[in-house]
C-alpha positions as CSV (number, residue, x, y, z in Angstrom):
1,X,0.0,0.0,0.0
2,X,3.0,2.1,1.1
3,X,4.6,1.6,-3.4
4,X,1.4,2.6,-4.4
5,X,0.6,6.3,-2.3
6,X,4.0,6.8,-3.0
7,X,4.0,5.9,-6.8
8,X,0.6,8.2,-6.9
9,X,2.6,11.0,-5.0
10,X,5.2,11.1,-7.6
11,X,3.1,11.0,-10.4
12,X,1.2,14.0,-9.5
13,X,4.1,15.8,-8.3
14,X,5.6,15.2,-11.7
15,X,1.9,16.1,-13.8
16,X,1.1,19.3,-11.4
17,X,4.7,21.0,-11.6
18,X,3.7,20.9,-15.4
19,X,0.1,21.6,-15.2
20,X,0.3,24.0,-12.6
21,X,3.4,25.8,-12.9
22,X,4.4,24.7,-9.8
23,X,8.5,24.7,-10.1
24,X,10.5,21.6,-9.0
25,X,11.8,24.7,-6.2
26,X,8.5,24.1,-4.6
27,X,8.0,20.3,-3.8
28,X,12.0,20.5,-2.5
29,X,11.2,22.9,-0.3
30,X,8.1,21.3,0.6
31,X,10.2,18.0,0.7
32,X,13.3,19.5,2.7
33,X,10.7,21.1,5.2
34,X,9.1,17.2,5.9
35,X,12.6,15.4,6.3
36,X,13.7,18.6,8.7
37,X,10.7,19.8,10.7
38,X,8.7,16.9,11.1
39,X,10.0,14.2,13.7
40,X,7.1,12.2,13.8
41,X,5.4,9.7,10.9
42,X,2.1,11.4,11.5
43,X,3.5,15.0,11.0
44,X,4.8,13.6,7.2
45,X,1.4,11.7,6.4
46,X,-0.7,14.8,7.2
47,X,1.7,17.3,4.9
48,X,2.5,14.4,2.3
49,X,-1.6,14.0,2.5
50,X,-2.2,17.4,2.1
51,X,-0.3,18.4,-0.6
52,X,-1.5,14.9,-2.5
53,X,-5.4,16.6,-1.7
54,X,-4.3,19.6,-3.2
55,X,-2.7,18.5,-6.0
56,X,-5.9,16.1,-6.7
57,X,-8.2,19.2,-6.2
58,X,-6.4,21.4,-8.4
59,X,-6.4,18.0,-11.3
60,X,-9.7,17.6,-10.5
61,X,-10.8,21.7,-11.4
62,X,-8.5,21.5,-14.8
63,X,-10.7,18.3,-16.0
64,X,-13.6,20.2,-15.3
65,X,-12.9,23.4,-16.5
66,X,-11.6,21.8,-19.9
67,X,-15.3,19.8,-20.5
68,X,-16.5,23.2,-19.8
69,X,-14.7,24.4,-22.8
70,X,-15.1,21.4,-24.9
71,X,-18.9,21.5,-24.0
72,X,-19.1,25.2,-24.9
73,X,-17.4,25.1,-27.6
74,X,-19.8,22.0,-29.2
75,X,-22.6,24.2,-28.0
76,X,-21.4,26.9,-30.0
77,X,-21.3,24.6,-33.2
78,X,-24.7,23.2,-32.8
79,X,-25.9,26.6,-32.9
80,X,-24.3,27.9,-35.9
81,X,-24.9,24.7,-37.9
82,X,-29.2,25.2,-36.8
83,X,-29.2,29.0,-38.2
84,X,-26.9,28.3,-41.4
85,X,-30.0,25.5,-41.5
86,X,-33.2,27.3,-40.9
């Protein structure tokens, strides 16, 4: 269980410092901060867990906001393809 929250931690570290224009600087920092700061297992899970939420949250709103567009956008053609019609 432990491979596979870590494999999906590094694959959307890897797809949101693209997506988001989140620079490799950040998850370091946010990295270097967890191996220095936090002493205890549960103190990593909750920031490792957050910033896995966040990262799914912020997917999650580019999906959506892109079937907006496509939606709109097929909208848009339906309605110029009924007036060149009518």
């Amino acid at each position: 269980m432990k491979l596979i929250k870590t494999i999906i931690f590094l694959f959307l570290i890897s797809f949101t410092t693209h997506a988001f224009a989140k620079s490799n600087d950040y998850y370091q920092m946010v990295i270097t901060n967890v191996l220095s700061n936090c002493k205890t297992s549960e103190c990593r899970k909750s920031i490792f867990e957050q910033e896995v939420n966040l990262a799914f949250f912020n997917l999650m709103d580019a999906i959506l906001d892109q079937l907006r567009f496509e939606l709109s956008q097929k909208k848009r053609k339906k309605i110029k393809h009924y007036r060149y019609c009518v």
